[in-house]
C-alpha positions as CSV (number, residue, x, y, z in Angstrom):
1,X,35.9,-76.2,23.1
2,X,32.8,-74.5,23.6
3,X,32.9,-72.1,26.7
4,X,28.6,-72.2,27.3
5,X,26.1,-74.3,27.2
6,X,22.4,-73.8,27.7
7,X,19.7,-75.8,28.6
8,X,15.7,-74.2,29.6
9,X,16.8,-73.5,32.9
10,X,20.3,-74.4,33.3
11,X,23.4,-72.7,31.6
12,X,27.0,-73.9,31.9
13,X,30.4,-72.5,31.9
14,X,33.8,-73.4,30.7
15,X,37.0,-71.0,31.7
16,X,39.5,-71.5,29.2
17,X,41.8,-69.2,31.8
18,X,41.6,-71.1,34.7
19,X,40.2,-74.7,33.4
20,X,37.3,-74.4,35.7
21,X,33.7,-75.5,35.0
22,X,30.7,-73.8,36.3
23,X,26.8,-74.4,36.3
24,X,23.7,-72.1,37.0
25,X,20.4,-73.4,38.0
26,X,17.8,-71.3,37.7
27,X,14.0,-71.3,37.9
28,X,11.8,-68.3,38.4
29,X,8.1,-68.4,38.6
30,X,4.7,-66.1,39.9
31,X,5.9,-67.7,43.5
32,X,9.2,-66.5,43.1
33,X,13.0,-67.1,42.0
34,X,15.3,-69.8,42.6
35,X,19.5,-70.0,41.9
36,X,21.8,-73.1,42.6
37,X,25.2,-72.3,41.3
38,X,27.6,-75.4,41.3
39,X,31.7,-76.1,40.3
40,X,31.2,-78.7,38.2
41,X,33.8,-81.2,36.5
42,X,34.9,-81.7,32.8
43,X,32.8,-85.3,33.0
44,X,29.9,-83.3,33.7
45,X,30.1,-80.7,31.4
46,X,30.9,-83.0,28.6
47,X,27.4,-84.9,29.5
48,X,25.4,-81.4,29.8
49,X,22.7,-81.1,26.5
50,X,23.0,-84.8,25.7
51,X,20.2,-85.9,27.0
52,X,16.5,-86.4,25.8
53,X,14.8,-84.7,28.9
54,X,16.4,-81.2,30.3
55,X,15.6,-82.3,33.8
56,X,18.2,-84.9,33.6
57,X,20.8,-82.6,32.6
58,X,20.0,-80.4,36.1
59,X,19.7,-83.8,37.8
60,X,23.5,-84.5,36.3
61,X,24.1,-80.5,37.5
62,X,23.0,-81.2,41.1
63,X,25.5,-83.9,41.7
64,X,28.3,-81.6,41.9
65,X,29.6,-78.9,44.6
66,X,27.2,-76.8,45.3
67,X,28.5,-72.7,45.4
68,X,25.9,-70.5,45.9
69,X,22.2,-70.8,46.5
70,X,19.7,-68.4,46.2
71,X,15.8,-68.7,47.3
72,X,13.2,-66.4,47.6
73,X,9.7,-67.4,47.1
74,X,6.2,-66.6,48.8
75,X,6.2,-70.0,50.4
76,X,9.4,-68.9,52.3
77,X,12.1,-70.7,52.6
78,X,14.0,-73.3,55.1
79,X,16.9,-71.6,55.6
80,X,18.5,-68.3,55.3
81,X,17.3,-66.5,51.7
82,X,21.0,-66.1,50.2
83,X,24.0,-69.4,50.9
84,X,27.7,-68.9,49.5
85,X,29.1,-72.5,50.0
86,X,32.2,-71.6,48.1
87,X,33.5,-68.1,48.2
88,X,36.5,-68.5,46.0
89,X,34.5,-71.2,43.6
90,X,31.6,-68.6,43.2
91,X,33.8,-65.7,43.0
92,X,35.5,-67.3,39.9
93,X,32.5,-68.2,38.2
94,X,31.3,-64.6,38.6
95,X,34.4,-63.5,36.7
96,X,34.3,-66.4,34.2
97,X,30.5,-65.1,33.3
98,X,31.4,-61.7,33.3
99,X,34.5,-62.6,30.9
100,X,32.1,-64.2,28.3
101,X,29.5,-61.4,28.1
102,X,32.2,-59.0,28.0
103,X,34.0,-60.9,24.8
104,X,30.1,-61.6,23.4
105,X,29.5,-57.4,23.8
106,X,33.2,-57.0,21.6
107,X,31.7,-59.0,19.0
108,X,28.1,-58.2,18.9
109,X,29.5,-54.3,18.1
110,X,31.5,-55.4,15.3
């Protein structure tokens, strides 16, 4: 199975270690940068890239348990700038992406 996916502003994770699933939302602009990190379920990641129009893949994203947030823009923001919902769930996706650029650096030398 294939451990990332990638979409224009949305990349997905699979830990073959753990069985997790994890998904990044991103968008970054002049105004300023956005993050919504979510735990995500095998359904969902099956579904991610299949569709026509990438913002339905991050509307697919968004219905899932939210980890982390992240927002910093010029406009401000409603709450406070940085949000872990999850500990544990974000924690482990850290260490899932860290795994997979780790094992892409190994190969990438070879």
């Amino acid at each position: 199975m294939k451990t990332k996916k990638k979409g224009s502003n949305w990349t997905a994770y699979y830990d073959p270690e753990t069985g997790r699933y994890f998904a990044e939302i991103m968008y970054t602009s002049r105004e300023g940068r956005e993050q919504y990190d979510f735990e995500i379920t095998q359904e969902i990641y099956g579904r991610l890239g299949t569709f026509a129009d990438d913002t339905d893949n991050e509307r697919l994203i968004m219905t899932a348990k939210r980890t982390y947030s992240f927002e910093n823009t010029m406009y401000g923001t409603l709450g406070p700038e940085r949000t872990v919902w999850d500990e544990e769930a974000n924690e482990a996706m850290s260490a899932a992406v860290r795994k997979q650029e780790k094992q892409k650096n190994k190969k990438e030398k070879r």
